[in-house]
Predicted model as a PDB file, atoms N, CA, C, CB and O in Angstrom, pLDDT in the B-factor column:
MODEL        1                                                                  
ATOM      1  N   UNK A   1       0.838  -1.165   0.000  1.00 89.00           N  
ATOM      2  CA  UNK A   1       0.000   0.000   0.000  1.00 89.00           C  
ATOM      3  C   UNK A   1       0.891   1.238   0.000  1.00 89.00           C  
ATOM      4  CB  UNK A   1      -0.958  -0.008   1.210  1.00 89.00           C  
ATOM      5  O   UNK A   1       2.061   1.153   0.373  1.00 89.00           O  
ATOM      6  N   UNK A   2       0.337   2.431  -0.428  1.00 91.00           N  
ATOM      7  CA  UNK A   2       1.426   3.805  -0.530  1.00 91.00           C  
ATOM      8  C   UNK A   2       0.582   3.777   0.650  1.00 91.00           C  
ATOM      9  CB  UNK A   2       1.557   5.298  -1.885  1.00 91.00           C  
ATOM     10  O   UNK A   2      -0.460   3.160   0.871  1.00 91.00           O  
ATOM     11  N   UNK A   3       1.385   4.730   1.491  1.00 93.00           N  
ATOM     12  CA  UNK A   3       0.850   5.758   2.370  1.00 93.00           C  
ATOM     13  C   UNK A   3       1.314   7.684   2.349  1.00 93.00           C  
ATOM     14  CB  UNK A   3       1.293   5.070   3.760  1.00 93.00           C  
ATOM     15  O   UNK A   3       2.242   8.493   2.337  1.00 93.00           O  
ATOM     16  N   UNK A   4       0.473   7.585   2.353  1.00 95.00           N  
ATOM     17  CA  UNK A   4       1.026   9.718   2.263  1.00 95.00           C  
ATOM     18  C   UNK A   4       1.199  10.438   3.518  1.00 95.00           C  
ATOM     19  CB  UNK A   4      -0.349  10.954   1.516  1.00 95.00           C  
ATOM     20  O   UNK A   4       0.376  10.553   4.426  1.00 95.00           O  
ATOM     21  N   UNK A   5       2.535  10.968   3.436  1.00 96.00           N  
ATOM     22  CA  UNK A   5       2.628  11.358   4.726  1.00 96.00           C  
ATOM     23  C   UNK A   5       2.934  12.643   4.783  1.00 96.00           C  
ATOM     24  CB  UNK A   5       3.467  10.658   5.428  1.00 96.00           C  
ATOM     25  O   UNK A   5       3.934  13.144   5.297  1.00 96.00           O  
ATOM     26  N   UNK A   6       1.524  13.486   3.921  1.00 96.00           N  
ATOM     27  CA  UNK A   6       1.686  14.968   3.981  1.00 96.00           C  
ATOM     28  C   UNK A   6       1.359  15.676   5.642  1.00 96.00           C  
ATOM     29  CB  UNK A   6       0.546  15.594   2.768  1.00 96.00           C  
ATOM     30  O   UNK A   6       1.909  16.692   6.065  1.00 96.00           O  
ATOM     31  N   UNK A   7       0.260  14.783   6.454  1.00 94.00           N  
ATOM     32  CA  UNK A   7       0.058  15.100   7.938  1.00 94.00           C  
ATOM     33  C   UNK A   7       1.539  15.436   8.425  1.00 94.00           C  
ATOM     34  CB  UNK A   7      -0.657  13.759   8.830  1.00 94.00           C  
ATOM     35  O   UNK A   7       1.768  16.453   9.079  1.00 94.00           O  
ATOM     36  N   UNK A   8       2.490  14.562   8.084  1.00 96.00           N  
ATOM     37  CA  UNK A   8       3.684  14.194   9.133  1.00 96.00           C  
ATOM     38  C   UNK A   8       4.133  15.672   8.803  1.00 96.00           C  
ATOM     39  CB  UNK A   8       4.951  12.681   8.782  1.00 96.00           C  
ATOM     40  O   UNK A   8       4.085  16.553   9.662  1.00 96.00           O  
ATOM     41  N   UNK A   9       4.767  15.997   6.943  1.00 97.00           N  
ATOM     42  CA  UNK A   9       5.412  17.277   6.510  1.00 97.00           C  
ATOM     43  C   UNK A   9       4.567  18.188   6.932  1.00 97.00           C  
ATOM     44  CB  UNK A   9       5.692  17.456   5.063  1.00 97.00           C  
ATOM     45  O   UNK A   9       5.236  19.216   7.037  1.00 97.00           O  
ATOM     46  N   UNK A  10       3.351  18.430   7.270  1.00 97.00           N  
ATOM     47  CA  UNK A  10       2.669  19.803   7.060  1.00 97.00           C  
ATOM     48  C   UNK A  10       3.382  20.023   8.881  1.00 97.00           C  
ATOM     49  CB  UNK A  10       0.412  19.827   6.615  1.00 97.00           C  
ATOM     50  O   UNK A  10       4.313  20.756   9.216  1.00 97.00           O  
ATOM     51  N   UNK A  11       2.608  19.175   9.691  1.00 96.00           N  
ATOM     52  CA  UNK A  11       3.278  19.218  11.050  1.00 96.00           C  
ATOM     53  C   UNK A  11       4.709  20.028  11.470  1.00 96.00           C  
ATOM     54  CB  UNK A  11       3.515  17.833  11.316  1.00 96.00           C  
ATOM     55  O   UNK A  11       4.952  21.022  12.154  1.00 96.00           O  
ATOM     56  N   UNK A  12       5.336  19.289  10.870  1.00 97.00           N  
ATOM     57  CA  UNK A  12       7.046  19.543  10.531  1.00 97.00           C  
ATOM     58  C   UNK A  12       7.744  20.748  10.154  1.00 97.00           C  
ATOM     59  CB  UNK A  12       7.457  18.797   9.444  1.00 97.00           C  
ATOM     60  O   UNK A  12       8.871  21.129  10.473  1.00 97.00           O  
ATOM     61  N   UNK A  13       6.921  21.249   9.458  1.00 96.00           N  
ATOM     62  CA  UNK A  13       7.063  22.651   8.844  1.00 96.00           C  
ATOM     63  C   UNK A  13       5.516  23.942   9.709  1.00 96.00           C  
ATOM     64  CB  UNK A  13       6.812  22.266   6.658  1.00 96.00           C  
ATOM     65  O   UNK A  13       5.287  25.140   9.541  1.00 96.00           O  
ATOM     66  N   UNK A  14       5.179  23.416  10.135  1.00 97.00           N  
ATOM     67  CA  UNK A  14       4.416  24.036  10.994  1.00 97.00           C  
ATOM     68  C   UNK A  14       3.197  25.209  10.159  1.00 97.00           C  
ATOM     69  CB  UNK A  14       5.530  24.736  12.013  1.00 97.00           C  
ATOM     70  O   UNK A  14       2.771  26.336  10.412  1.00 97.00           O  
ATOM     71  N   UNK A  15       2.947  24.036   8.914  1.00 96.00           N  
ATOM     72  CA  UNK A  15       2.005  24.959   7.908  1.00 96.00           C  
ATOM     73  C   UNK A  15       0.859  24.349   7.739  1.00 96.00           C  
ATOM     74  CB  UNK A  15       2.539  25.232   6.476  1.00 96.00           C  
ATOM     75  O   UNK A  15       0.725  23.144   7.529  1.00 96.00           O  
ATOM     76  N   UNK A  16      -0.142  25.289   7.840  1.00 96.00           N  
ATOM     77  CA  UNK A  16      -1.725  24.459   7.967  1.00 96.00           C  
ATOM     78  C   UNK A  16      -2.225  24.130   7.156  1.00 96.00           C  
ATOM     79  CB  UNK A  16      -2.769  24.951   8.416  1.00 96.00           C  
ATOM     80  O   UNK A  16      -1.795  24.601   6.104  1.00 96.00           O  
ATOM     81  N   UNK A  17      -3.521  23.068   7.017  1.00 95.00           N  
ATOM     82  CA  UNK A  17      -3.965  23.017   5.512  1.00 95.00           C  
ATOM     83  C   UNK A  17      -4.517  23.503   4.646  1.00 95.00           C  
ATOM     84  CB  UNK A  17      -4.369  22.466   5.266  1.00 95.00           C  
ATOM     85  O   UNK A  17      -4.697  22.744   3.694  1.00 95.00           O  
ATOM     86  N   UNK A  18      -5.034  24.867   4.501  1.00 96.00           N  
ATOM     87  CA  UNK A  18      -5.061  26.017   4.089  1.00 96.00           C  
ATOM     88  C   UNK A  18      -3.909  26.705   3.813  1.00 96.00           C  
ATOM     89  CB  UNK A  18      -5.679  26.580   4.787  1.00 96.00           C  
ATOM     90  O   UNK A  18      -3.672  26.901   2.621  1.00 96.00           O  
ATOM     91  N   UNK A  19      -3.470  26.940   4.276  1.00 97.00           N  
ATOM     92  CA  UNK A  19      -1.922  27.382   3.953  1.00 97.00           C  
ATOM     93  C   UNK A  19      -1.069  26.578   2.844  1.00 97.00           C  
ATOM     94  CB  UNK A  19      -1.067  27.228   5.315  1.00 97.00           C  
ATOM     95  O   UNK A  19      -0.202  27.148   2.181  1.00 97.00           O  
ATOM     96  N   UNK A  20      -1.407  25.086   2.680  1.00 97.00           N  
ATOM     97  CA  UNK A  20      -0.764  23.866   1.890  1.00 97.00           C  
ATOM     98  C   UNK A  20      -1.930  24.235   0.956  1.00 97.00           C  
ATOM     99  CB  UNK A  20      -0.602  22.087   2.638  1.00 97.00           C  
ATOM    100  O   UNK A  20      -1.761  25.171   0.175  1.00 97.00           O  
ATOM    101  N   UNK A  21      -2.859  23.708   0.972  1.00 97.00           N  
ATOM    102  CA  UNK A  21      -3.552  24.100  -0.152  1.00 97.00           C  
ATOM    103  C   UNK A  21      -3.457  25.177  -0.973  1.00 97.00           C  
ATOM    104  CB  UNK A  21      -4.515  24.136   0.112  1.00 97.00           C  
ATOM    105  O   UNK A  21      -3.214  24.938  -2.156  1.00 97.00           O  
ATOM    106  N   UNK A  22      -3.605  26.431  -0.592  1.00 97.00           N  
ATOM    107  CA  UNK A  22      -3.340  27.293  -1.569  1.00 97.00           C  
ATOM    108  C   UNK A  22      -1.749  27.433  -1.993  1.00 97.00           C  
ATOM    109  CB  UNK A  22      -3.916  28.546  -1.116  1.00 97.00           C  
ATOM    110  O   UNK A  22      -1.719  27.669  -3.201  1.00 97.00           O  
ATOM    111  N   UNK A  23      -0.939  27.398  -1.656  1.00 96.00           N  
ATOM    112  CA  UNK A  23       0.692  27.044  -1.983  1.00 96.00           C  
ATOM    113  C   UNK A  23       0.337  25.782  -3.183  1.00 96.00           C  
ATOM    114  CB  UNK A  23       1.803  26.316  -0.246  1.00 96.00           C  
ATOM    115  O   UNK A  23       0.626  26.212  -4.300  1.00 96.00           O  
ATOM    116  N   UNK A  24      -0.137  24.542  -3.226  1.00 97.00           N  
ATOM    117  CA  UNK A  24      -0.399  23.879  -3.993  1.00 97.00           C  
ATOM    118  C   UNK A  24      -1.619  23.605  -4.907  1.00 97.00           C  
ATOM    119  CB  UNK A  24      -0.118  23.245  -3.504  1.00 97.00           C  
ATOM    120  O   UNK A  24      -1.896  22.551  -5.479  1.00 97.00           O  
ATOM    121  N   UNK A  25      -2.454  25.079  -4.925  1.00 96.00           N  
ATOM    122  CA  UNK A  25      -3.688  25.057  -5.853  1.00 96.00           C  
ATOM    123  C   UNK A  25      -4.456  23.619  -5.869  1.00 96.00           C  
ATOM    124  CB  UNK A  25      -3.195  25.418  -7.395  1.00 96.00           C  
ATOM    125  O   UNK A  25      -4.758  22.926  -6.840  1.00 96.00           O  
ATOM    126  N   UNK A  26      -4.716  23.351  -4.206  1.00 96.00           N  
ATOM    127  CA  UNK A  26      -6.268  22.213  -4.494  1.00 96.00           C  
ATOM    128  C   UNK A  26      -6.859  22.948  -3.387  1.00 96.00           C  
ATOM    129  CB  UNK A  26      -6.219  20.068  -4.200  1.00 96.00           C  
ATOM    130  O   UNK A  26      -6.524  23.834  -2.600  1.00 96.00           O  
ATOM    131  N   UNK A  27      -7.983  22.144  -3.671  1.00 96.00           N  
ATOM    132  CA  UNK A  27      -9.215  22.834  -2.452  1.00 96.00           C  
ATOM    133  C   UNK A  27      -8.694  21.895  -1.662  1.00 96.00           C  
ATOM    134  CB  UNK A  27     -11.180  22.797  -2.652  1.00 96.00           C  
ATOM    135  O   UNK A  27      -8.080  20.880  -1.991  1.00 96.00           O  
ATOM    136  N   UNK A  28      -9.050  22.396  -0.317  1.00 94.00           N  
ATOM    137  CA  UNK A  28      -8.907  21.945   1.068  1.00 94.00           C  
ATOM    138  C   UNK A  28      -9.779  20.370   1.069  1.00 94.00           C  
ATOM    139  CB  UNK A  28      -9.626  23.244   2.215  1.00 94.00           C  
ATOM    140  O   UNK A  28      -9.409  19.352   1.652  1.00 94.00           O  
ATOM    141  N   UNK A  29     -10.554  20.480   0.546  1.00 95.00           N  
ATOM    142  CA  UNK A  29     -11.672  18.664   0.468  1.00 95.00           C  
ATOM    143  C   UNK A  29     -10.746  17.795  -0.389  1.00 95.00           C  
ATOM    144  CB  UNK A  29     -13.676  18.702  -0.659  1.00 95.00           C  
ATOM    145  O   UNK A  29     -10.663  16.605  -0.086  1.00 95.00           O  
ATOM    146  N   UNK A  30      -9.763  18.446  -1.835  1.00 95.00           N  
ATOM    147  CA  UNK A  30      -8.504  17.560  -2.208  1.00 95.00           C  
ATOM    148  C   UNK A  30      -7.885  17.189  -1.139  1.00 95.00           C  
ATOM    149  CB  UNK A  30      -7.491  18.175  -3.045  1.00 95.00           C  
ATOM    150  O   UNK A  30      -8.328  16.267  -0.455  1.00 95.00           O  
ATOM    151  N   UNK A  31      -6.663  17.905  -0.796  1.00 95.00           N  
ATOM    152  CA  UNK A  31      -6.225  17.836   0.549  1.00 95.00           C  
ATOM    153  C   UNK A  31      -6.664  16.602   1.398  1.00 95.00           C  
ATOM    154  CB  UNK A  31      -6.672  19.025   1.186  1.00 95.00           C  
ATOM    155  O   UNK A  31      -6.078  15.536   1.582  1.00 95.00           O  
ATOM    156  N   UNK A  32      -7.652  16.974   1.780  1.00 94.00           N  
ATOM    157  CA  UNK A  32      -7.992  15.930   3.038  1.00 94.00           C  
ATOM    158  C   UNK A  32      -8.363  14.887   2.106  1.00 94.00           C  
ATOM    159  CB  UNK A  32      -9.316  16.357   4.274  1.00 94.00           C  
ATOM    160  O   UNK A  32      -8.442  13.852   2.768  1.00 94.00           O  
ATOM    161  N   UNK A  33      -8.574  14.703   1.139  1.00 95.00           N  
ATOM    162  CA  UNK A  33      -8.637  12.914   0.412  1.00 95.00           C  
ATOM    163  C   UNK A  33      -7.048  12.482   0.607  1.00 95.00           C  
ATOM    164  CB  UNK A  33      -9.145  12.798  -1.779  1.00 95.00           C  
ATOM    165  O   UNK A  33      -6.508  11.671   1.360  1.00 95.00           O  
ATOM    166  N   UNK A  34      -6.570  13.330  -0.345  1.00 93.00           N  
ATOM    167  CA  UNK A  34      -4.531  13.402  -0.042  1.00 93.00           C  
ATOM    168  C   UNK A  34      -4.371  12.637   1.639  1.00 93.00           C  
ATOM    169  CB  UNK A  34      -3.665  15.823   0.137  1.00 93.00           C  
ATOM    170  O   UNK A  34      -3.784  11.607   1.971  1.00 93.00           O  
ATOM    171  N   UNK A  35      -4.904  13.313   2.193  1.00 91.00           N  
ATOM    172  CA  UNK A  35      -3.997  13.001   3.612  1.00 91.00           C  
ATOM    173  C   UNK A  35      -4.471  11.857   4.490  1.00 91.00           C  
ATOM    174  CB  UNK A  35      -4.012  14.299   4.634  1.00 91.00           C  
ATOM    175  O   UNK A  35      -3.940  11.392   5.498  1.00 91.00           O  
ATOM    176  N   UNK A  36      -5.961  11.398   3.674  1.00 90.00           N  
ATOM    177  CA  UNK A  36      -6.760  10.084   4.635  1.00 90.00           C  
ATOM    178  C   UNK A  36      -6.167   9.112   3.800  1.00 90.00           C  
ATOM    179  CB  UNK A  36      -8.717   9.920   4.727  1.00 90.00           C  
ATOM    180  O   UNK A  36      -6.410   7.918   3.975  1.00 90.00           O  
ATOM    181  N   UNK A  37      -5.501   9.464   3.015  1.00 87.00           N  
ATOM    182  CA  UNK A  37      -4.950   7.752   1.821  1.00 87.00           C  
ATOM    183  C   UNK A  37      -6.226   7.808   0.906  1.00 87.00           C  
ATOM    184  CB  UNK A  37      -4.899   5.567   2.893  1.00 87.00           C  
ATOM    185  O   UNK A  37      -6.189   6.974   0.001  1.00 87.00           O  
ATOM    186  N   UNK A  38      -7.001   8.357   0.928  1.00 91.00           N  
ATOM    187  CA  UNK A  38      -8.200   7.812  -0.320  1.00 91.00           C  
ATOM    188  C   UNK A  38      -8.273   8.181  -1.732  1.00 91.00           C  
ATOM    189  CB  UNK A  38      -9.558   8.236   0.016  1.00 91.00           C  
ATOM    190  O   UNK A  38      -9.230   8.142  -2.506  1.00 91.00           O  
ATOM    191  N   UNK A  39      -6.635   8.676  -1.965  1.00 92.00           N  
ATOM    192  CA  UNK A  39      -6.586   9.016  -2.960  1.00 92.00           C  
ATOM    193  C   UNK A  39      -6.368   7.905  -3.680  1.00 92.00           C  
ATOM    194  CB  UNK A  39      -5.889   9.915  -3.062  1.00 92.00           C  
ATOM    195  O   UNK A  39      -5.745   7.078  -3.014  1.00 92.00           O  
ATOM    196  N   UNK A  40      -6.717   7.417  -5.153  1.00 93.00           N  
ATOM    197  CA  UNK A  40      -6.765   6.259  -6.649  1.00 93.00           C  
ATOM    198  C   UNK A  40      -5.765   6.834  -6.858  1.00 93.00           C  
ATOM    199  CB  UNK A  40      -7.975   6.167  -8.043  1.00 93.00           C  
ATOM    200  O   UNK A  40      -4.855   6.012  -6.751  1.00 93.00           O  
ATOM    201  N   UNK A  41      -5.198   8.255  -7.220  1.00 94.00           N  
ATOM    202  CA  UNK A  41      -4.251   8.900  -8.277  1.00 94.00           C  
ATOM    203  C   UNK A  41      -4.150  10.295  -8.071  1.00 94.00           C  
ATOM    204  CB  UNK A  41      -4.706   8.688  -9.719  1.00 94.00           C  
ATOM    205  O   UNK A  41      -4.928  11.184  -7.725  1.00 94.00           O  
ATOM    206  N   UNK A  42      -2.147  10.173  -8.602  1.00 94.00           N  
ATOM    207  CA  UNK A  42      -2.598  11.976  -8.340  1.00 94.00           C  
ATOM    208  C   UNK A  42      -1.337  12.124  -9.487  1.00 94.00           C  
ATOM    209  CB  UNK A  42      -2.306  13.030  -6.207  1.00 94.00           C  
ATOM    210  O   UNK A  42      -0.567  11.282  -9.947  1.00 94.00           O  
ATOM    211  N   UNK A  43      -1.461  13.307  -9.686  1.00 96.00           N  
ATOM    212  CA  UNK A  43      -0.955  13.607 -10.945  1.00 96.00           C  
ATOM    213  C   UNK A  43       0.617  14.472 -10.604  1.00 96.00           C  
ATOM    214  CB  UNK A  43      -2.212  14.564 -11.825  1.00 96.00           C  
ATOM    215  O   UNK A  43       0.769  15.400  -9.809  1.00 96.00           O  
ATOM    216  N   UNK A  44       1.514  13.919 -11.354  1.00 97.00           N  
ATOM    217  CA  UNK A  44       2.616  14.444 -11.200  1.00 97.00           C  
ATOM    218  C   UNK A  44       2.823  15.438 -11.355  1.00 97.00           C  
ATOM    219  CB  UNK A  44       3.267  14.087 -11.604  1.00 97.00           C  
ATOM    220  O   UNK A  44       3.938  15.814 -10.994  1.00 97.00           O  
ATOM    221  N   UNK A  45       1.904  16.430 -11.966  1.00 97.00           N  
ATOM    222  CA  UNK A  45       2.347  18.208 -11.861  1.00 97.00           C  
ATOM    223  C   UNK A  45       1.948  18.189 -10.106  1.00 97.00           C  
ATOM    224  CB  UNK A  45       0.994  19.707 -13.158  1.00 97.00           C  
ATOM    225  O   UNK A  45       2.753  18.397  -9.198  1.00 97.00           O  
ATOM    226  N   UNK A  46       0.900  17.965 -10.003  1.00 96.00           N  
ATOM    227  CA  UNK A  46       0.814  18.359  -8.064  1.00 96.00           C  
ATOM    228  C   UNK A  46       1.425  18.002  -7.857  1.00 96.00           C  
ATOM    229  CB  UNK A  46      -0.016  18.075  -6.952  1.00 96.00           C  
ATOM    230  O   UNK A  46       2.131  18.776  -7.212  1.00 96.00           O  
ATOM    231  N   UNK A  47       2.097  16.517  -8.002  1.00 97.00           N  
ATOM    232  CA  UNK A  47       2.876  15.684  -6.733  1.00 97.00           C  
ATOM    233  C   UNK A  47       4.273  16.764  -6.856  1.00 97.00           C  
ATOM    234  CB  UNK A  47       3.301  13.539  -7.114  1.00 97.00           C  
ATOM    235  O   UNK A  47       4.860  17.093  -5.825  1.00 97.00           O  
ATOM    236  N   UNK A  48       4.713  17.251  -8.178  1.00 98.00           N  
ATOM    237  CA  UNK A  48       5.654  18.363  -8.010  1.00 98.00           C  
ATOM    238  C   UNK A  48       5.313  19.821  -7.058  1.00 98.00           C  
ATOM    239  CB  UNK A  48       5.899  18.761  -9.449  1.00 98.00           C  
ATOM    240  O   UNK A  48       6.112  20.380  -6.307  1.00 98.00           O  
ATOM    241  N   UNK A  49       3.919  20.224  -7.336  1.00 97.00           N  
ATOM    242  CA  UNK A  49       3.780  21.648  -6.546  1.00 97.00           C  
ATOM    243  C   UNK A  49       3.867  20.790  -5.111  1.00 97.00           C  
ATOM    244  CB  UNK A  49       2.070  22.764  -6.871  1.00 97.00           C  
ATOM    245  O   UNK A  49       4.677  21.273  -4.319  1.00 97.00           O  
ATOM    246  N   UNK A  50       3.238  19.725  -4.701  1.00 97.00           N  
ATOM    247  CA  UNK A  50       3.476  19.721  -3.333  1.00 97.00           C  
ATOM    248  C   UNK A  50       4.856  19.684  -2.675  1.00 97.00           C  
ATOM    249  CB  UNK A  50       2.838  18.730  -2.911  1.00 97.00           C  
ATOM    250  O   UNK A  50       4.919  20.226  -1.571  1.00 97.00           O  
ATOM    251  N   UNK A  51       6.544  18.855  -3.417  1.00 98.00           N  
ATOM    252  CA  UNK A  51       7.284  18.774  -3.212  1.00 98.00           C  
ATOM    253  C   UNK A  51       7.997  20.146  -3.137  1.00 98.00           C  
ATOM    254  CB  UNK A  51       7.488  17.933  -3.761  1.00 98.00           C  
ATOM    255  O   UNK A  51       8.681  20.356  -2.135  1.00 98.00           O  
ATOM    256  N   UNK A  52       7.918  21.007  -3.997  1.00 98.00           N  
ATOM    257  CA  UNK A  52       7.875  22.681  -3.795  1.00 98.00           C  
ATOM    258  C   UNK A  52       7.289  23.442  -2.849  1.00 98.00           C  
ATOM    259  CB  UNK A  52       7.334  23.267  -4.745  1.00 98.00           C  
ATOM    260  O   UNK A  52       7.852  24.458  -2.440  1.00 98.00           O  
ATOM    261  N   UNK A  53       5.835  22.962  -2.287  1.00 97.00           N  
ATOM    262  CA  UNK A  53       5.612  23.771  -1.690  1.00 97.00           C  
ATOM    263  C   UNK A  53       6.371  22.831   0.032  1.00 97.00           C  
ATOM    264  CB  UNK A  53       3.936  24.252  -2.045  1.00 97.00           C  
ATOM    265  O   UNK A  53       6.670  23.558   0.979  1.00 97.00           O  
ATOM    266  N   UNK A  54       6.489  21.899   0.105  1.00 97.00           N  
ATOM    267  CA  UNK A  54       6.773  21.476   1.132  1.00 97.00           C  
ATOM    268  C   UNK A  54       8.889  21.192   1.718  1.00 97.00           C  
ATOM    269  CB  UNK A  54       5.764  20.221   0.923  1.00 97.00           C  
ATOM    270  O   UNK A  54       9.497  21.000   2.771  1.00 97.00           O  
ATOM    271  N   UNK A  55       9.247  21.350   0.165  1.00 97.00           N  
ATOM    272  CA  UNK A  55      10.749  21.827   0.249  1.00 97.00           C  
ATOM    273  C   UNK A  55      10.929  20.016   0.540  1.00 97.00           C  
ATOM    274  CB  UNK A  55      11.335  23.323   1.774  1.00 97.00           C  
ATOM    275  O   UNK A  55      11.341  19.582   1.616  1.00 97.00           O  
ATOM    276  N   UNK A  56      10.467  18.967  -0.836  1.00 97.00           N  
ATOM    277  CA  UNK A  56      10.664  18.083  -0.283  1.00 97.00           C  
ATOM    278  C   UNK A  56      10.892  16.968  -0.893  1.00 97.00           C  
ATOM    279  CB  UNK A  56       9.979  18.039   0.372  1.00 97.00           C  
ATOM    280  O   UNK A  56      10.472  17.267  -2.011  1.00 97.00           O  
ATOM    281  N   UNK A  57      11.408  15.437  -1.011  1.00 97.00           N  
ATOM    282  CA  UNK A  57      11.064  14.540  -2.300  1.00 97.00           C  
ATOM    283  C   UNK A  57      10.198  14.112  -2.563  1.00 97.00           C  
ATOM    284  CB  UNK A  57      11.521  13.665  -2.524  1.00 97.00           C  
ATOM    285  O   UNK A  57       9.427  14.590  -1.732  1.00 97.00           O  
ATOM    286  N   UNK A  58       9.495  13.318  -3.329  1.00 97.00           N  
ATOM    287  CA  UNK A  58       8.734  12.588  -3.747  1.00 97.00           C  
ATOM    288  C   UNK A  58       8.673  11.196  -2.493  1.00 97.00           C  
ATOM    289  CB  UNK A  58       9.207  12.355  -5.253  1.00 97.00           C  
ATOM    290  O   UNK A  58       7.629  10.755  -2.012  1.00 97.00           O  
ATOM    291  N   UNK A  59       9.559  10.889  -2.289  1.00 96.00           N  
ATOM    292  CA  UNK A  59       9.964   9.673  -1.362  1.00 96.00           C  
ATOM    293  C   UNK A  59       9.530   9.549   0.028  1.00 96.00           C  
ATOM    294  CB  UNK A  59      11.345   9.612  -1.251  1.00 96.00           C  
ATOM    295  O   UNK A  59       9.301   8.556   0.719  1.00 96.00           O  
ATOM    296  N   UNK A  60       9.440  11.623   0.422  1.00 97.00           N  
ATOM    297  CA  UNK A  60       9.074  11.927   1.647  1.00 97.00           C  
ATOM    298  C   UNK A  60       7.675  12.137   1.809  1.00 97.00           C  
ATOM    299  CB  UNK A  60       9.744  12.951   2.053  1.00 97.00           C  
ATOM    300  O   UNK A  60       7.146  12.149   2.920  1.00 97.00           O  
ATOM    301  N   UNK A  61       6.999  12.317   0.643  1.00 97.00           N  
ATOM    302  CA  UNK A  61       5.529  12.366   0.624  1.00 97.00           C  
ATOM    303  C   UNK A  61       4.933  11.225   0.053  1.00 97.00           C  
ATOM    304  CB  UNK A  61       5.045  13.494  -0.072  1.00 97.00           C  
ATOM    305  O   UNK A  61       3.764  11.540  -0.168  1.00 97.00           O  
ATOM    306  N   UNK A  62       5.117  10.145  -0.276  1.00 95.00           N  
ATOM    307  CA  UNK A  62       4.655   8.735  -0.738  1.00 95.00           C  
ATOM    308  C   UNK A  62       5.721   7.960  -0.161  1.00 95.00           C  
ATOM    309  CB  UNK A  62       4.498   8.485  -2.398  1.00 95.00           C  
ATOM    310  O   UNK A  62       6.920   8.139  -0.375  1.00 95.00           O  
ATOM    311  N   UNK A  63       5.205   7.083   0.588  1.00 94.00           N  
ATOM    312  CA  UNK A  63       5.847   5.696   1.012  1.00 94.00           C  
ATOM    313  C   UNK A  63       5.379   4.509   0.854  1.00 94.00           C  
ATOM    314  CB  UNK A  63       6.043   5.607   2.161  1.00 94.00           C  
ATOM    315  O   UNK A  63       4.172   4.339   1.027  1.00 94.00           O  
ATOM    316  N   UNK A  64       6.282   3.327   0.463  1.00 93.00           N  
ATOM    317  CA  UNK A  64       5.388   1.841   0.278  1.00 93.00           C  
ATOM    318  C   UNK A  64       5.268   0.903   1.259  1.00 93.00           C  
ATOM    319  CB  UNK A  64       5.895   0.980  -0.742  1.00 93.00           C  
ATOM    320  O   UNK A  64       6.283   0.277   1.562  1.00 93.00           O  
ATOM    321  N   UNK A  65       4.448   0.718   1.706  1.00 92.00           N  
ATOM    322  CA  UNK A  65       4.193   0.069   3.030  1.00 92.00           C  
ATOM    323  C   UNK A  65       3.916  -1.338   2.946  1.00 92.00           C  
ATOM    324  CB  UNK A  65       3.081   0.686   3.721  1.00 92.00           C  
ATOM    325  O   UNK A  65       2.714  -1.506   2.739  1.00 92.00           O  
ATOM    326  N   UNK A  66       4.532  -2.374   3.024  1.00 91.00           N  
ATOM    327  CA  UNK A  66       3.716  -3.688   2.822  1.00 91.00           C  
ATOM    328  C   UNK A  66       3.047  -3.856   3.899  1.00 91.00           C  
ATOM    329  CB  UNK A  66       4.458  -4.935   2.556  1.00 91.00           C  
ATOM    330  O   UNK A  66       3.185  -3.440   5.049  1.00 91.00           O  
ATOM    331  N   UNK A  67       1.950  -4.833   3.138  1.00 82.00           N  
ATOM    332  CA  UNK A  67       0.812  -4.871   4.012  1.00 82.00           C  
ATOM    333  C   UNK A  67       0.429  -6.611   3.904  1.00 82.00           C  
ATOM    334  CB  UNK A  67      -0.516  -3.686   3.420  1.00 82.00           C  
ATOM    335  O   UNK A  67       1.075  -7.419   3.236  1.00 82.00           O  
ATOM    336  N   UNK A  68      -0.387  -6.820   4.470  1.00 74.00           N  
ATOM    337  CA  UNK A  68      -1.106  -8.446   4.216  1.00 74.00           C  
ATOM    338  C   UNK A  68      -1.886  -8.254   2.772  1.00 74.00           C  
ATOM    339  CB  UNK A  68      -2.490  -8.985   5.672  1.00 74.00           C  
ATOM    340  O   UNK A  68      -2.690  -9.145   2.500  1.00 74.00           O  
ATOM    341  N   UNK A  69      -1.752  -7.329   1.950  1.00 68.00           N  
ATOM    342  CA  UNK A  69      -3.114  -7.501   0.878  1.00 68.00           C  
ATOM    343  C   UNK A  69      -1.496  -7.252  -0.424  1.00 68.00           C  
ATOM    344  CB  UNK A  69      -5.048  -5.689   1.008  1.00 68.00           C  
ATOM    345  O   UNK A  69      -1.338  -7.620  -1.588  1.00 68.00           O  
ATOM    346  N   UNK A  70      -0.775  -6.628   0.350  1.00 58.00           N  
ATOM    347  CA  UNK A  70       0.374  -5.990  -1.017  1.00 58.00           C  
ATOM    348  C   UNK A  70       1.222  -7.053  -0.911  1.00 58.00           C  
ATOM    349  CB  UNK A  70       1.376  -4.307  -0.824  1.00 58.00           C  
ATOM    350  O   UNK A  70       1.905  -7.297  -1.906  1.00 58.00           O  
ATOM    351  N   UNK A  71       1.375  -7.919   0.295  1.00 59.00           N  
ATOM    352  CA  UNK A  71       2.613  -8.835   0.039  1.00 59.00           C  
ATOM    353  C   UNK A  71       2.900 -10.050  -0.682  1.00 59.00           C  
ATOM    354  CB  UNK A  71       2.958  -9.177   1.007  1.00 59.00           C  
ATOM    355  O   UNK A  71       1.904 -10.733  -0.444  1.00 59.00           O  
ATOM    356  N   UNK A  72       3.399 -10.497  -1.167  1.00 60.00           N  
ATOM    357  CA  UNK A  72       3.354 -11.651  -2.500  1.00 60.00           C  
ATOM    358  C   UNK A  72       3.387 -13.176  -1.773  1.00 60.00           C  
ATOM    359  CB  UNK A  72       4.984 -11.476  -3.712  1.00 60.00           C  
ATOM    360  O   UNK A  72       3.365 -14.191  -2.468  1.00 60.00           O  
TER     361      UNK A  72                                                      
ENDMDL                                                                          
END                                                                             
């Protein structure tokens, strides 16, 4: 499973989600799909504004987590 760990960066940097949202042009209801995992897909121009707006990699905002459903 990915997990997104924009909660952990926004924390970290001490910027709210309003504040992340508009820095990365989604509405705040994007956002919170982003940050519960219920996101299907997200598109690599955001996944870039978020790494910009959060001063960060790709690696630090998506992680692969094995799980009992992902493991072979």
């Amino acid at each position: 499973m990915i997990k997104v760990n924009i909660n952990v960066l926004l924390a970290q940097r001490g910027m709210s989600v309003a504040e992340f949202a508009d820095a990365v042009d989604l509405s705040p209801a994007n956002v919170a799909v982003l940050k519960n995992g219920r996101a299907k897909a997200i598109r690599f121009s955001t996944l870039e504004r978020i790494c910009k707006a959060l001063d960060c990699s790709v690696g630090d905002v998506l992680e692969f987590v094995v799980d009992d459903e992902t493991a072979l």
